[in-house]
C-alpha positions in Angstrom: -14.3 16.9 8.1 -13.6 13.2 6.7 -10.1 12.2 7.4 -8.6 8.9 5.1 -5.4 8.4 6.6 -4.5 5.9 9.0 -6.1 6.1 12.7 -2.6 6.5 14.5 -2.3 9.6 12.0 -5.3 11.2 13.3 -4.1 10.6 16.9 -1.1 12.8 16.3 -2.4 15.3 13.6 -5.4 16.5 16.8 -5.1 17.1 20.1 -8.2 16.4 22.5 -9.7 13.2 21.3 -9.3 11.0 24.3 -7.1 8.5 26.2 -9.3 6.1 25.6 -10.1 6.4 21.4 -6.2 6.6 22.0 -5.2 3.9 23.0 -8.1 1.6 20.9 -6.3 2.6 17.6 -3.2 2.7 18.6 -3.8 -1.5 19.1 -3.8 -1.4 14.9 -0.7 -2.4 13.7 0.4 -1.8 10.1 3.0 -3.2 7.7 4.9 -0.6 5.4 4.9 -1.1 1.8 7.9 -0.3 -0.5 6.9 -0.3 -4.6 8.9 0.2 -7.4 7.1 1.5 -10.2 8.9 0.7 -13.9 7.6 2.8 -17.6 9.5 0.4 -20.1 9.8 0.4 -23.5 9.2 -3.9 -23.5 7.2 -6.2 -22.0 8.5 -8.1 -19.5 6.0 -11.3 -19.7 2.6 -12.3 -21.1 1.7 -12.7 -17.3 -0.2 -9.7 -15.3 0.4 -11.1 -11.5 3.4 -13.0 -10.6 4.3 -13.9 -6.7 7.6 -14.4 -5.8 8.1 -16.4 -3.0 11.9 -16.9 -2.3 12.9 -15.0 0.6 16.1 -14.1 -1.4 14.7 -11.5 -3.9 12.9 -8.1 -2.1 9.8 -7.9 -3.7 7.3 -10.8 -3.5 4.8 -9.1 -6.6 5.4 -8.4 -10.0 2.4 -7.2 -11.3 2.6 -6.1 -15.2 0.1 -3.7 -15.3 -0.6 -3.2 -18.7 -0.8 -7.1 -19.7 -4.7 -5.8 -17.9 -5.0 -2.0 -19.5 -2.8 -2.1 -22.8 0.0 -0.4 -23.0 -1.1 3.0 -25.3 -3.6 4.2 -22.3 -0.2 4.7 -21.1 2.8 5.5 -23.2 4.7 2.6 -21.8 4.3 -1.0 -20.3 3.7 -0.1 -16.4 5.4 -2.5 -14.0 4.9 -2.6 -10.2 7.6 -4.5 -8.4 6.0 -4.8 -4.3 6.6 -6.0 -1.2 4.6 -5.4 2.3 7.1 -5.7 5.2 7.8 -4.6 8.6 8.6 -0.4 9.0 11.9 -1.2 11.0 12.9 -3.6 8.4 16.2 -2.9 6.7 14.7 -2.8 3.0 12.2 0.4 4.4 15.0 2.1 5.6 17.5 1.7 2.6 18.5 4.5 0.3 16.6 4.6 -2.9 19.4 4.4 -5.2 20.3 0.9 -2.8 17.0 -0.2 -3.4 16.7 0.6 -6.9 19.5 -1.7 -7.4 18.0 -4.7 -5.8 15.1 -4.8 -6.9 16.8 -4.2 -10.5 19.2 -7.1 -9.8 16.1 -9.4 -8.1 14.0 -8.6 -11.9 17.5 -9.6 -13.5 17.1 -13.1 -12.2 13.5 -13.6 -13.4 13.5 -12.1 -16.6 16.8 -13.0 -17.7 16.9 -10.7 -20.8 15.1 -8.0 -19.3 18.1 -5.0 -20.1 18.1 -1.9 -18.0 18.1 0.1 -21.6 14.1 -0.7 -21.8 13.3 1.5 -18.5 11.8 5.1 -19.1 11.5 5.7 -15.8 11.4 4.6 -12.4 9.4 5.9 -9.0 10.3 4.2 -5.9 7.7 4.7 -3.1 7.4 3.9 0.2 3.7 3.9 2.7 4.5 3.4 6.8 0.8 2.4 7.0 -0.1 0.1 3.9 -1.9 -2.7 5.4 -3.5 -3.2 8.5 -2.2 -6.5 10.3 -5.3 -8.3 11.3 -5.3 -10.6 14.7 -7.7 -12.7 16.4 -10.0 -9.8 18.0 -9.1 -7.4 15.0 -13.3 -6.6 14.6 -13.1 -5.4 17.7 -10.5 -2.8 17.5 -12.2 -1.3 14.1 -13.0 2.2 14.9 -16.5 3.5 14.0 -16.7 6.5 11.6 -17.8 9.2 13.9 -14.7 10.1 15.7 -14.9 11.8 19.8 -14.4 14.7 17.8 -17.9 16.9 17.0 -17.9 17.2 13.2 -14.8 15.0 12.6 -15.2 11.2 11.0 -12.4 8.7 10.1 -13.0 6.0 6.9 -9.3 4.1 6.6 -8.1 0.8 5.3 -8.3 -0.1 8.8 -12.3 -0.3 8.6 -12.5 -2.4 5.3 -12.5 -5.7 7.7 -13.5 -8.4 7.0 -12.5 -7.7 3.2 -8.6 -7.5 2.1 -6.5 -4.9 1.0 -8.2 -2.9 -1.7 -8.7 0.4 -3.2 -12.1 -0.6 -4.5 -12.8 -1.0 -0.1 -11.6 1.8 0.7 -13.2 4.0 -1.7 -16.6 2.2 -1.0 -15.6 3.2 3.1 -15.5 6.6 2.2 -18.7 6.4 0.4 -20.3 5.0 3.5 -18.8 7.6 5.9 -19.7 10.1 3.5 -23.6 8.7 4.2 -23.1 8.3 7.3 -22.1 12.4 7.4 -25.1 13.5 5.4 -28.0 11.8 7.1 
């Protein structure tokens, strides 16, 4: 069995894996990640990646999707609005219709004629365990994919060190572990 989630998942979802494997990845700390997926009817910009950086608004990316895969693979123009923050912070544990409006209100002041009449739809989601925080020492906390477990293996972001954040790192992980399984 592969599992894909994060490490402090497996330590809760089976029983009988050891104090010690314990404890190791329970020393990986995460950030949450909240993301508001927009379908629109317009563009917003001609730009594909935009960082916000003033502390005032609640997402730091816009990332206009389809100014990198055009717009008719899709229907719509596809806008992620991000952010990577603390679980206990306040934004992560708002209501969805709260946060709808900020971030709303936050896109208002950078696209000034951006009108709420051009959204088709909007998903808000939420990950506990986006990102894995790397510290000084992180290489040695990564856990290896054989697990104490006979039979069970582990491939999460928190293996992709030294590389960031990525899909593309992940999925190669779980090619490797898959390897790694069969030989």
């Amino acid at each position: 069995v592969l599992f894909t989630a994060s490490p402090q998942k497996l330590s809760y979802v089976i029983k009988g894996m050891g104090k010690t494997w314990l404890d190791s990845i329970r020393k990986i700390k995460y950030k949450a990640n909240i993301c508001m997926i927009l379908e629109l009817k317009k563009s917003l910009s001609e730009n594909y990646w935009m960082t916000v950086a003033d502390k005032e608004f609640p997402f730091v990316l816009v990332i206009e999707h389809t100014n990198l895969v055009k717009e008719h693979k899709y229907g719509s123009h596809i806008v992620y609005l991000s952010r990577y923050l603390d679980p206990s912070h306040e934004l992560f544990k708002m209501d969805d219709e709260t946060t709808k409006a900020l971030f709303l209100n936050g896109l208002k002041k950078i696209f000034p004629d951006f009108c709420e009449d051009w959204i088709l739809n909007i998903h808000l989601n939420r990950a506990l365990d986006a990102q894995p925080v790397v510290r000084t020492g992180y290489s040695k906390l990564i856990p290896d994919f054989e697990t104490p477990m006979k039979g069970l293996y582990l491939t999460s972001m928190a293996q992709i060190y030294p590389e960031d954040r990525g899909q593309n790192y992940a999925i190669r992980s779980g090619l490797e572990a898959a390897e790694s399984i069969s030989s």
